[in-house]
C-alpha positions as CSV (number, residue, x, y, z in Angstrom):
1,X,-18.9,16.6,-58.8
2,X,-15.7,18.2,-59.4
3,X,-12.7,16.3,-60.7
4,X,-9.5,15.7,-57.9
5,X,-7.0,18.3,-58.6
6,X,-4.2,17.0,-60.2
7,X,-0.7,17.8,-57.9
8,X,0.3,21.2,-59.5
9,X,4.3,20.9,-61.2
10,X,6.9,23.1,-60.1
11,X,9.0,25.1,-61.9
12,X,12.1,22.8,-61.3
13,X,9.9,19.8,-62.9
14,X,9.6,21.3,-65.4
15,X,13.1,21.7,-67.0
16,X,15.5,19.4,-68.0
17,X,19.1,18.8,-67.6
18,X,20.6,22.1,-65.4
19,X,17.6,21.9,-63.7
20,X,17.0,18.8,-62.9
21,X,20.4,18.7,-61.5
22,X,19.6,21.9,-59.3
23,X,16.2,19.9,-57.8
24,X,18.6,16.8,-56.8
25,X,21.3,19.4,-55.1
26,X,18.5,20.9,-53.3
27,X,16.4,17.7,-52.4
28,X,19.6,16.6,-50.9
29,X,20.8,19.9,-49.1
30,X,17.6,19.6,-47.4
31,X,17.6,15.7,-47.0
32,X,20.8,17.0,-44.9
33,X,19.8,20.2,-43.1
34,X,16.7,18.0,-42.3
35,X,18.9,14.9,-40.5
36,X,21.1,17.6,-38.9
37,X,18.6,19.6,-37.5
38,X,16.8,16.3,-36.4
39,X,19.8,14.9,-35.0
40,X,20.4,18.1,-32.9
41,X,16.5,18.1,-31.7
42,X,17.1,14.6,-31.1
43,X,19.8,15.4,-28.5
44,X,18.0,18.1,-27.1
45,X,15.1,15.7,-26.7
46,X,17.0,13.1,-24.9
47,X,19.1,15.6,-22.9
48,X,15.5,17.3,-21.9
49,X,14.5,13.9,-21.1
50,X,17.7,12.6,-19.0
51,X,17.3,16.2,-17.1
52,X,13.6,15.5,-16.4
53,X,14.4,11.8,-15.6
54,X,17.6,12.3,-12.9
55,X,14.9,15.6,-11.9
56,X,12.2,13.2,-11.1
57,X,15.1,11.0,-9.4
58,X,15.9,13.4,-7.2
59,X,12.3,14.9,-6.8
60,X,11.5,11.2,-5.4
61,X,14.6,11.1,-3.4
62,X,13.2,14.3,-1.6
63,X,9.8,13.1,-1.6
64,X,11.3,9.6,0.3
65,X,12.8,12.3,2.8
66,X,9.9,14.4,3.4
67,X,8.3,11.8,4.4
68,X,10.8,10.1,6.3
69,X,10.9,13.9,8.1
70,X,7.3,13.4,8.3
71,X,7.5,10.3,10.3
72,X,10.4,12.0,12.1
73,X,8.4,14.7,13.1
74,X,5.4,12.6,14.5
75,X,7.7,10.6,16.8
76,X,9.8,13.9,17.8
77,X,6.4,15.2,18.7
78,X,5.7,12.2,20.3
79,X,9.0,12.1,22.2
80,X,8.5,15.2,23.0
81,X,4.9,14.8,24.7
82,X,6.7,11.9,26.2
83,X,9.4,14.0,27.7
84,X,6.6,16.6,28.8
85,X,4.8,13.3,30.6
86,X,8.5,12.5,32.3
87,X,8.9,15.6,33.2
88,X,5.4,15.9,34.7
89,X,6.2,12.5,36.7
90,X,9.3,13.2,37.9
91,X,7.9,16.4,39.5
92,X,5.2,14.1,40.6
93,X,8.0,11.9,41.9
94,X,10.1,14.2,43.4
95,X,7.2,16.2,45.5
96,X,6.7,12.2,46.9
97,X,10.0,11.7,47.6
98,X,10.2,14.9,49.6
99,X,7.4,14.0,51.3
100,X,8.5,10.5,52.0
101,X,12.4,11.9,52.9
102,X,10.3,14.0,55.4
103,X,8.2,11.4,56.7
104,X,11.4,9.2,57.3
105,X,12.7,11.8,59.1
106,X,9.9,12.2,61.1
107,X,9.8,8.4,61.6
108,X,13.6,8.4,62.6
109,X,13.1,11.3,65.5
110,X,10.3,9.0,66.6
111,X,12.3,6.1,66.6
112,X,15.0,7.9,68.2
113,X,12.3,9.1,70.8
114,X,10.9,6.1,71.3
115,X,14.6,4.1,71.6
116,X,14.9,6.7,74.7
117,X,11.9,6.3,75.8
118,X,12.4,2.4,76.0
119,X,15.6,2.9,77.7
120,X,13.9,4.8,80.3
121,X,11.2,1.9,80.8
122,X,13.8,-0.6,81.5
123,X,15.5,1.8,83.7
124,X,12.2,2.1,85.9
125,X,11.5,-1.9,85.2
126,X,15.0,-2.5,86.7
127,X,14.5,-0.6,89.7
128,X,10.7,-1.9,89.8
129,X,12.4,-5.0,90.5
130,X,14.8,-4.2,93.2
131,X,12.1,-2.3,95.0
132,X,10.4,-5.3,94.5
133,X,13.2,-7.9,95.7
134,X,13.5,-5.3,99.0
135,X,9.9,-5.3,99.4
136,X,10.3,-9.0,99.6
137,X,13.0,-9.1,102.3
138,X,11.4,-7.2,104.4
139,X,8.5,-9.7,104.3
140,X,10.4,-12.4,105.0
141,X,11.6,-10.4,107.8
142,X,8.0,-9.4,108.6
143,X,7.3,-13.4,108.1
144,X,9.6,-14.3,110.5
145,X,8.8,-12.0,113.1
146,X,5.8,-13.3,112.8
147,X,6.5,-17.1,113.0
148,X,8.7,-16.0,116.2
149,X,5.5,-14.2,117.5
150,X,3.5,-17.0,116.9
151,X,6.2,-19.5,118.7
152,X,6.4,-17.0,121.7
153,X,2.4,-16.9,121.6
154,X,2.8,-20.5,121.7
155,X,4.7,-20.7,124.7
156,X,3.2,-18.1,126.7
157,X,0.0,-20.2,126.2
158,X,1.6,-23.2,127.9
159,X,3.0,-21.1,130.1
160,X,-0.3,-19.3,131.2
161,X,-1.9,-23.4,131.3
162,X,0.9,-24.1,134.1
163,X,0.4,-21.1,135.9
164,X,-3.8,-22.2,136.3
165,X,-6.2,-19.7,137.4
166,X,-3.4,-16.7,137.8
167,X,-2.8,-17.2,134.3
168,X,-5.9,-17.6,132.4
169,X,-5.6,-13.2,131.1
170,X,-2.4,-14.3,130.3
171,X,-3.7,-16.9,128.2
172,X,-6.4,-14.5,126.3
173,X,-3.9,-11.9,125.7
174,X,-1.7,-15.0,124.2
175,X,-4.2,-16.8,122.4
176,X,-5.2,-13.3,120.7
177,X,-1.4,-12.3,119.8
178,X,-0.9,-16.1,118.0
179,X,-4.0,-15.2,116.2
180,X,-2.4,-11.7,115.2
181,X,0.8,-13.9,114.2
182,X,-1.0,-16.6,112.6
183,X,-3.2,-13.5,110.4
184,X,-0.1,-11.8,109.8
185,X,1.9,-15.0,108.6
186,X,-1.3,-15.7,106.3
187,X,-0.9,-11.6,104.9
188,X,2.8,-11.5,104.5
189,X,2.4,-15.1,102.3
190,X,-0.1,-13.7,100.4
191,X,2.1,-10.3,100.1
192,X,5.0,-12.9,99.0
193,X,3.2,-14.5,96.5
194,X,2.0,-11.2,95.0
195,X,5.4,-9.6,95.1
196,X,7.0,-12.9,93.6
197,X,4.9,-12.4,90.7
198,X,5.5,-8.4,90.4
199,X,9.0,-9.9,90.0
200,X,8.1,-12.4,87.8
201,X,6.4,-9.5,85.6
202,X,9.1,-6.9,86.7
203,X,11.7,-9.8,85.3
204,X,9.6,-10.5,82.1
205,X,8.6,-6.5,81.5
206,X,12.2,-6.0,81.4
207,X,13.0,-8.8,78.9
208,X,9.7,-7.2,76.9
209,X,11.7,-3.9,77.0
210,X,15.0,-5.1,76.4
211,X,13.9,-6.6,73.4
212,X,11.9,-3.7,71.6
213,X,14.6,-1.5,72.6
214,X,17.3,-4.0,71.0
215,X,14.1,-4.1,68.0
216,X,14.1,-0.1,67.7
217,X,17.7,0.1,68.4
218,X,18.6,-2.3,65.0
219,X,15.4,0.2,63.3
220,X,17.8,3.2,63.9
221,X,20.0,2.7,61.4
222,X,17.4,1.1,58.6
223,X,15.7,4.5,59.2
224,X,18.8,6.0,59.0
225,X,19.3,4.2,55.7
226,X,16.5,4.9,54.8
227,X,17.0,8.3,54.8
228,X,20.3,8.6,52.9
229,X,18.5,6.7,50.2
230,X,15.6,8.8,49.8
231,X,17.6,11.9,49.9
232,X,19.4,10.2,47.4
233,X,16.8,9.1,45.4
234,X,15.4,13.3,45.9
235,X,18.7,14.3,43.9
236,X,18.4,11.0,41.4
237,X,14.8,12.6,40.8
238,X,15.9,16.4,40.3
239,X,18.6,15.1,38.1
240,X,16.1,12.9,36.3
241,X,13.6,16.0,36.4
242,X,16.6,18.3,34.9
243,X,17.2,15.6,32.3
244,X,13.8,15.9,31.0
245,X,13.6,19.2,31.4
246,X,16.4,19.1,28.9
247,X,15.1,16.2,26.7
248,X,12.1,18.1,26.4
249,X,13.8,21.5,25.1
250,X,15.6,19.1,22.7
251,X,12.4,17.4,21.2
252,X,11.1,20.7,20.9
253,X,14.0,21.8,18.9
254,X,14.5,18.6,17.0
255,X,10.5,19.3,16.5
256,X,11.1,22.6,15.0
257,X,14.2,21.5,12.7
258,X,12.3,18.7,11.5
259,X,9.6,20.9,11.0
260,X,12.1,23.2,8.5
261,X,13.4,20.2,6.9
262,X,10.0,19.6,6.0
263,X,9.1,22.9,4.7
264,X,12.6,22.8,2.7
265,X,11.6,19.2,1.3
266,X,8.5,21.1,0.7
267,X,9.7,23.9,-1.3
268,X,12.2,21.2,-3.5
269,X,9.3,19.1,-4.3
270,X,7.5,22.1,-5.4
271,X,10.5,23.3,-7.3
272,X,11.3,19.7,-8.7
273,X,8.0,19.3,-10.2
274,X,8.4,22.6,-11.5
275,X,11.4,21.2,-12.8
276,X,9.9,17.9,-14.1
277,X,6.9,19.9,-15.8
278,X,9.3,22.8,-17.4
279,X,11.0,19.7,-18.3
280,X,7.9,18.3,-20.1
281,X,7.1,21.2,-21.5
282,X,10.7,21.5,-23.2
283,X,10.4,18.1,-24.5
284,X,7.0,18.5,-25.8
285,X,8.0,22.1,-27.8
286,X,11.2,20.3,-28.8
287,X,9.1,17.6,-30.6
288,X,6.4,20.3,-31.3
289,X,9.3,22.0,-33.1
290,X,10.9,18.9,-35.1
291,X,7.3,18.2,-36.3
292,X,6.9,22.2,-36.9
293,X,10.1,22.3,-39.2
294,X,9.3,18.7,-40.7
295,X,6.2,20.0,-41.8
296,X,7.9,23.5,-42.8
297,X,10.5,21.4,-44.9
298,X,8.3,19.1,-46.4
299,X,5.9,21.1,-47.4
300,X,8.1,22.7,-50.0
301,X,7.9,21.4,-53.9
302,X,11.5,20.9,-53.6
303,X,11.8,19.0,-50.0
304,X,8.9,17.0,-50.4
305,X,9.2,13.3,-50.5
306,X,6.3,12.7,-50.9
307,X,5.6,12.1,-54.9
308,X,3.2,10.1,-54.4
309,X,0.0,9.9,-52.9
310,X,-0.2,7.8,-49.9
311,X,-3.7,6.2,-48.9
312,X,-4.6,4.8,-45.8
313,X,-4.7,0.7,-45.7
314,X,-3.8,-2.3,-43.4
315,X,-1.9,-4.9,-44.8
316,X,0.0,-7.6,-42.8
317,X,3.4,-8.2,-43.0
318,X,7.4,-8.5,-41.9
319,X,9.6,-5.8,-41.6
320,X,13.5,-7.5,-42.3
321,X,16.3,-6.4,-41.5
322,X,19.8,-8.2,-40.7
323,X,18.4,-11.4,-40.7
324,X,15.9,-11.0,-38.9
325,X,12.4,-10.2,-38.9
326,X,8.9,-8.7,-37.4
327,X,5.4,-8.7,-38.0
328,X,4.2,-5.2,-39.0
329,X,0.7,-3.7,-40.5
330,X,0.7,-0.7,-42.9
331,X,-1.0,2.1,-41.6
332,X,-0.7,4.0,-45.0
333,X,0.7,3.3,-48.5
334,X,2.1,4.6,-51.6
335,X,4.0,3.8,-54.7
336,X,7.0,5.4,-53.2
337,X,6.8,4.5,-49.2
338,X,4.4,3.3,-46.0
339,X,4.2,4.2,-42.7
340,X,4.4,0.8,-40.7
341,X,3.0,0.0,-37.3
342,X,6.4,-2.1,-36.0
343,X,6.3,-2.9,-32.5
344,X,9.4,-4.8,-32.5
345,X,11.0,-2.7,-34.3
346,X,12.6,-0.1,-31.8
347,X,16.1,-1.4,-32.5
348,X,16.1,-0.9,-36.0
349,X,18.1,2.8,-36.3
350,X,17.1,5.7,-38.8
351,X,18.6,5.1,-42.0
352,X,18.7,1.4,-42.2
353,X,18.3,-0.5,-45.1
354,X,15.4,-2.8,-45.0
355,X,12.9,-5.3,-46.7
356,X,9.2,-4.3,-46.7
357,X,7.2,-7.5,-47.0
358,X,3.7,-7.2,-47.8
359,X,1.1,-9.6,-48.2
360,X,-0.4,-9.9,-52.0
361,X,2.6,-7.0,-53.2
362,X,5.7,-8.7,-52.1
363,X,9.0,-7.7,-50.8
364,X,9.9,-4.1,-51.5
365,X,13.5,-3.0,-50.5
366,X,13.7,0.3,-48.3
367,X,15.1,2.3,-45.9
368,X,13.4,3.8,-42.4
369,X,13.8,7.5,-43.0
370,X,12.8,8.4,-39.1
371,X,10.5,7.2,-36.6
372,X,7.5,9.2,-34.8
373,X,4.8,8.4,-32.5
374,X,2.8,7.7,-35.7
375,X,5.3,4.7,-36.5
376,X,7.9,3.9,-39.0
377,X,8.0,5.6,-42.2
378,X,10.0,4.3,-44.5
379,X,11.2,5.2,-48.5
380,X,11.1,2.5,-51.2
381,X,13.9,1.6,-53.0
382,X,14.0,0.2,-56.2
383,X,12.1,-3.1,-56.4
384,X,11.1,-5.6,-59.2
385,X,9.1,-4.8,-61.7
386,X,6.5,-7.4,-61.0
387,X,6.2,-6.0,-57.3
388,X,6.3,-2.5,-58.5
389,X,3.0,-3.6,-60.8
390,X,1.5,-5.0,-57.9
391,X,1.8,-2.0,-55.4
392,X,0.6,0.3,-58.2
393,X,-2.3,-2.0,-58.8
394,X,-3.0,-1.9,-55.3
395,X,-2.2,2.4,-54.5
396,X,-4.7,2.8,-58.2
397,X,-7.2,0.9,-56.4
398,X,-7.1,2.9,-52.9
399,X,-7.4,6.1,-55.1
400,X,-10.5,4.9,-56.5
401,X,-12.1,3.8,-53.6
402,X,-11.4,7.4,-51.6
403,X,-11.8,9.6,-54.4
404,X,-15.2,10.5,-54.0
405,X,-14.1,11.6,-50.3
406,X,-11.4,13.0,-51.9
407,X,-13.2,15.6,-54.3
408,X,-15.9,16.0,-51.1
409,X,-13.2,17.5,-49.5
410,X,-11.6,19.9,-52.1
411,X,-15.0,21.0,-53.0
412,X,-15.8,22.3,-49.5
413,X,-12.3,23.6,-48.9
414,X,-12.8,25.9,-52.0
415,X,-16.4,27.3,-50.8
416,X,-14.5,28.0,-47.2
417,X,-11.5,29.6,-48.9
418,X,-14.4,32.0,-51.3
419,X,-16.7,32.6,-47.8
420,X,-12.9,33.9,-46.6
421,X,-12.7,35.7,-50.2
422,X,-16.0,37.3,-49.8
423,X,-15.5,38.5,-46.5
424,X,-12.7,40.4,-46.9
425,X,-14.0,42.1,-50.3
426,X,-16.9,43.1,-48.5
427,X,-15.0,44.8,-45.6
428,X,-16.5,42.2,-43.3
429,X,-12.9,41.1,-41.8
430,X,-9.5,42.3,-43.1
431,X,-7.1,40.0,-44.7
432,X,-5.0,41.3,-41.3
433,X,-7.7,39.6,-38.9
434,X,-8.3,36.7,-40.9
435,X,-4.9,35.8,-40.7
436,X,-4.5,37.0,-37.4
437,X,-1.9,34.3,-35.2
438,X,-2.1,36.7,-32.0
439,X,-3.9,33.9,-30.3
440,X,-5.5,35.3,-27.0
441,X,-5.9,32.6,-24.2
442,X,-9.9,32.0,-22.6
443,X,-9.7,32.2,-19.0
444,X,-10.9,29.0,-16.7
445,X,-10.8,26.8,-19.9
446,X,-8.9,23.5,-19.9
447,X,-8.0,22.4,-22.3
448,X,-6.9,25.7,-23.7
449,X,-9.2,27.8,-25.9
450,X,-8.1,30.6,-27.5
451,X,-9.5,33.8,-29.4
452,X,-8.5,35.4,-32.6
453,X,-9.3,38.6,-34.5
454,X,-10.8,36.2,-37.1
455,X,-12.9,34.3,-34.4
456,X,-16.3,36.3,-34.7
457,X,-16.3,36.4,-38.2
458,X,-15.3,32.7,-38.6
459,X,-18.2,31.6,-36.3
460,X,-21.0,33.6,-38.9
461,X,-19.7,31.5,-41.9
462,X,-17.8,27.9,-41.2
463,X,-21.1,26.1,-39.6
464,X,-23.2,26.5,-42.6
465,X,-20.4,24.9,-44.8
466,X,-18.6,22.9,-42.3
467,X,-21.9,20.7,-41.0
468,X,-23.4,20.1,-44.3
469,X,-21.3,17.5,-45.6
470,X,-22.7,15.6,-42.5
471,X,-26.3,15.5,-44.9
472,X,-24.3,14.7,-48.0
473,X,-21.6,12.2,-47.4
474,X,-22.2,9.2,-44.9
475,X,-20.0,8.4,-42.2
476,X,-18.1,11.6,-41.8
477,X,-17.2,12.1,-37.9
478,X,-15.7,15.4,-38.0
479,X,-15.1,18.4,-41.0
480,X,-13.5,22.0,-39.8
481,X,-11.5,24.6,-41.3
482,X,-7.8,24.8,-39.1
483,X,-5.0,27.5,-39.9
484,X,-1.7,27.1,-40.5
485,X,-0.9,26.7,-37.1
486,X,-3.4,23.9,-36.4
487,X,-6.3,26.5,-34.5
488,X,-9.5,24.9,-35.2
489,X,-11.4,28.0,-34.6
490,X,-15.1,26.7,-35.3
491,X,-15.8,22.9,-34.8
492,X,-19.2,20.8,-35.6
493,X,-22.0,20.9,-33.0
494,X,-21.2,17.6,-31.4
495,X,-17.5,19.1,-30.7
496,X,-18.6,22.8,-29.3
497,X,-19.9,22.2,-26.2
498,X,-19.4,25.1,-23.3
499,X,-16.4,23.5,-21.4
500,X,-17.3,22.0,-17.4
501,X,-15.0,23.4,-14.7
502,X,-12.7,20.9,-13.8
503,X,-13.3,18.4,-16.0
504,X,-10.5,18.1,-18.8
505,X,-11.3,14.7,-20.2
506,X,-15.2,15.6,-20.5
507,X,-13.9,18.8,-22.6
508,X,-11.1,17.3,-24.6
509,X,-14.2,15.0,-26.1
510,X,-16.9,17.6,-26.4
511,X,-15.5,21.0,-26.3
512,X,-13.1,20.7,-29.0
513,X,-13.3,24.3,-31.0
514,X,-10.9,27.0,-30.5
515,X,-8.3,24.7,-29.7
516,X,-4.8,24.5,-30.9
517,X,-4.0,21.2,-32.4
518,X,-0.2,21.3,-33.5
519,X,0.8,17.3,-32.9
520,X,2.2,15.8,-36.3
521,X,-1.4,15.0,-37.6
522,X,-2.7,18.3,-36.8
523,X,0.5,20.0,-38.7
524,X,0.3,17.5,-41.6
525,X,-3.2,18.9,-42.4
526,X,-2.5,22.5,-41.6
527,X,0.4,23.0,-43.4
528,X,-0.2,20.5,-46.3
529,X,0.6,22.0,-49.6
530,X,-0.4,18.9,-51.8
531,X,-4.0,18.8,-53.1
532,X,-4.8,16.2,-50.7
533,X,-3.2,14.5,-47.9
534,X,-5.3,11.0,-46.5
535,X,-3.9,10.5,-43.0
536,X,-5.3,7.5,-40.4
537,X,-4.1,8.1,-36.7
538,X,-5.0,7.5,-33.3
539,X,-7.5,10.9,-32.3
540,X,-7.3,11.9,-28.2
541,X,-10.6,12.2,-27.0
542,X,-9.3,12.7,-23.4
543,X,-9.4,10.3,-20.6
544,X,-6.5,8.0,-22.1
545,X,-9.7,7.6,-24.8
546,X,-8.2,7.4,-28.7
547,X,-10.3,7.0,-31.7
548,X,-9.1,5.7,-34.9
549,X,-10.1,7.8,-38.0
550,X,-9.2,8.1,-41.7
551,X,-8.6,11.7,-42.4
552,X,-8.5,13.9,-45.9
553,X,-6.9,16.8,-45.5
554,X,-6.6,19.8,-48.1
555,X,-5.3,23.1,-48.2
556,X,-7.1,26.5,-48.2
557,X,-6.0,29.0,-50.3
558,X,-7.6,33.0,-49.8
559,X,-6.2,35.2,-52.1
560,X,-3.3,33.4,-52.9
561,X,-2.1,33.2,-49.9
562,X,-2.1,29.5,-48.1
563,X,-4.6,30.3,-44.8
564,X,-4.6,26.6,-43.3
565,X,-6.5,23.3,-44.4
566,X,-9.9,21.7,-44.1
567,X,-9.7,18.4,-42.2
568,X,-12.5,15.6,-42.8
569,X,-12.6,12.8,-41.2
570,X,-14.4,9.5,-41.3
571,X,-14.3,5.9,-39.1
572,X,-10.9,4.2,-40.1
């Protein structure tokens, strides 16, 4: 096995004095161009962030009122089919009161008609009963003619007794005239008695008549009433009808407004999002940039802070800082810094001094340099001796234990970077294509996949390199070639899946070649310049999935010229 390759010196380490002096000028003209530059990206970020955040504001805001015009629009429809209904009903109505108006009318004639007609029955009722009160004098006349006939009768019978024999015709004739008398008394009572009750009837027919024409006579003017209030209610109606009429034009206006304030709310919810995700985007190339020019800055001999190796490890521990304190792990660790995971540590500012308590090292004075997604990262100051013994007992120890993963790695890098070599001094790829950044999106792929000139060529030689370390080193989850950009052109078999339509998390976990990783990890091992770089972070596997993984990370040279990095990765 081939021995770790030592960190190569510059030429600035090299000399003394002058030099030396020029390295620390430079270290810190970039220690400042580096805190400007991240102060200004900084701004932009929060700017970007505050735009996106009073964007979203406002994209809610219009989201409330689209579907308060929603809402607005259903009972506007609804009025509207309301007002359509009253309108309906009204015309209904009005047709009925017409109809009633002209059946009151119809109803008043005949009231009218029959108030006459009345009128004339107790006319002829009246005179009904004066014929009938004649009628009955002359039968009383009749009735005493007749009593006189029967007295004469009476006394030409006695007459015709004195008179004897002479006078018995007499007699006859006499008897038969008092029985004419007596017949006619009996007819003329009977004519009396009849005639009292056609008076009787005459008398209560004309009450009977009096009172229904009194009766129709106090209906006149009900009718009559009646009459002005269903004409009234007719116009009541056609003004209710014309109302409608007009209540339904409105709803179907406020209908059709509503309708355009929806389509407006609409097209501003389209255009906020579009805000909120060109916002996204410019905070995500913002930080894609600050880790772009960290990495571009930092992986210079002269800008490097890094002088030591740093190794990944967990120890327990409290981060202090103005008298106070929080628990924090390591997530990696060298002689001259760590990167801490410190969730209660969001207060503490860039550039603070601090005390780095470790378990089994002790407390080691520092200062937080910046703060990422990946945690705190923070530069040793110096310490006591006895504390500096003990981190470099413990940093000698995580050296050891990795190095065999360590000299895996470079080992592999360097038969990638002479396949590469090869290659081009065949004439099977130009140094042009190899290096070829021109990335070319893959339609209908999501995540993105992109092609490069290099891609074809890349795919004939990285598997056979790439996958046997999977036979030769146990535990390794992932080893590919990425270029300076973080384009992980050729990935192992488990990881190059043909992407599913419409299904972005199932790709982000299996289709993971010919993507572009450029987050700070993916950076860090693209662009490393050191001859190793041992990284542990939190890998997306899609669906809010992340998997923890120790990662060794060293550069590939072709021809001089620095083409990207070799990434290997095991179970952290």
């Amino acid at each position: 096995m081939a021995e770790i390759q030592p960190e190569q010196k510059t030429g600035f380490e090299s000399e003394s004095g002058a030099g030396a002096g020029q390295v620390s000028q430079l270290n810190d003209a970039f220690n400042l161009i580096e805190t400007d530059i991240n102060r200004a990206l900084s701004g932009a970020l929060q700017t970007s962030a505050s735009v996106w955040e009073r964007t979203d504001a406002q994209r809610q805001l219009v989201a409330g009122i689209k579907k308060d015009s929603h809402s607005l629009a259903q009972m506007s429809d609804q009025a509207a089919q309301n007002s359509a209904m009253l309108v309906a009903i009204a015309e209904e109505l009005e047709a009925a009161s017409a109809n009633v108006g002209r059946q009151v009318a119809e109803t008043e004639t005949l009231t009218k008609r029959a108030s006459s007609l009345a009128g004339n029955a107790a006319t002829g009722m009246e005179d009904l009963r004066k014929a009938a009160d004649e009628i009955g004098n002359v039968v009383q006349l009749i009735a005493s003619v007749a009593r006189q006939t029967n007295l004469l009768a009476l006394n030409a019978t006695i007459e015709a007794a004195r008179a004897g024999a002479a006078g018995r015709g007499f007699v006859v004739v006499a008897n038969e005239v008092k029985a004419l008398s007596v017949q006619t008394q009996r007819a003329t009572e009977e004519i009396a008695a009849k005639i009292e009750q056609l008076q009787k009837s005459a008398h209560a027919g004309i009450g009977t008549v009096t009172d229904i024409s009194e009766t129709i006579g106090q209906l006149e003017p009900i009718f009559g009433s009646a009459a002005h209030s269903v004409e009234e209610q007719s116009r009541s109606i056609a003004t209710i009808n014309q109302n409608a009429g007009e209540t339904e034009r409105f709803a179907a206006d406020m209908a059709e407004r509503i309708a355009n304030i929806g389509k407006c709310a609409d097209q501003y919810v389209d255009v906020g999002d579009e805000v909120c995700a060109a916002a996204k985007d410019m905070n995500a190339e913002l930080e894609s940039l600050r880790n772009r020019f960290t990495m571009l800055i930092r992986q210079t001999k002269v800008a490097d802070r890094r002088r030591h190796d740093r190794f990944p490890v967990a120890i327990d521990g409290r981060l202090e800082h103005r008298g106070g304190s929080v628990p924090i792990v390591t997530i990696d660790l060298s002689d001259g810094g760590a990167l801490l995971q410190a969730e209660g540590a969001k207060d503490i500012t860039t550039g603070s001094e601090v005390t780095v308590s470790l378990e089994g090292i002790g407390d080691l004075p520092a200062r937080l340099v910046s703060s990422s997604e990946l945690g705190k990262h923070v530069a040793f100051s110096k310490m006591d001796e006895e504390v500096a013994g003990r981190l470099q007992a413990m940093t000698d120890k995580l050296q050891q234990e990795n190095s065999r993963l360590i000299e895996r790695a470079q080992e592999t890098a360097r038969e990638v970077a002479k396949a590469m070599e090869e290659g081009i001094d065949s004439g099977r790829i130009s140094k042009a294509d190899l290096f070829d950044m021109d990335y070319q999106p893959i339609a209908g792929t999501n995540p993105q996949q992109y092609r490069t000139r290099a891609l074809a060529y890349l795919e004939t030689i990285l598997p056979r390199i790439q996958d046997k370390v999977f036979d030769v080193v146990p535990g390794v989850k992932l080893c590919c070639a990425v270029d300076l950009n973080g384009y992980l052109p050729v990935h192992n078999p488990a990881y190059s899946h043909p992407q599913r339509p419409d299904d972005p998390d199932w790709n982000m976990a299996h289709c993971r070649n010919r993507l572009i990783f450029d987050d700070r990890a993916g950076l860090s091992a693209a662009r490393n310049t050191r001859p190793y770089v041992i990284q542990n972070y939190a890998r997306n596997m899609g669906a809010g999935k992340k998997d923890m993984i120790k990662e060794i990370d060293v550069p590939i040279h072709v021809h001089g010229r620095h083409w990207g990095g070799l990434r290997t990765a095991y179970a952290s």
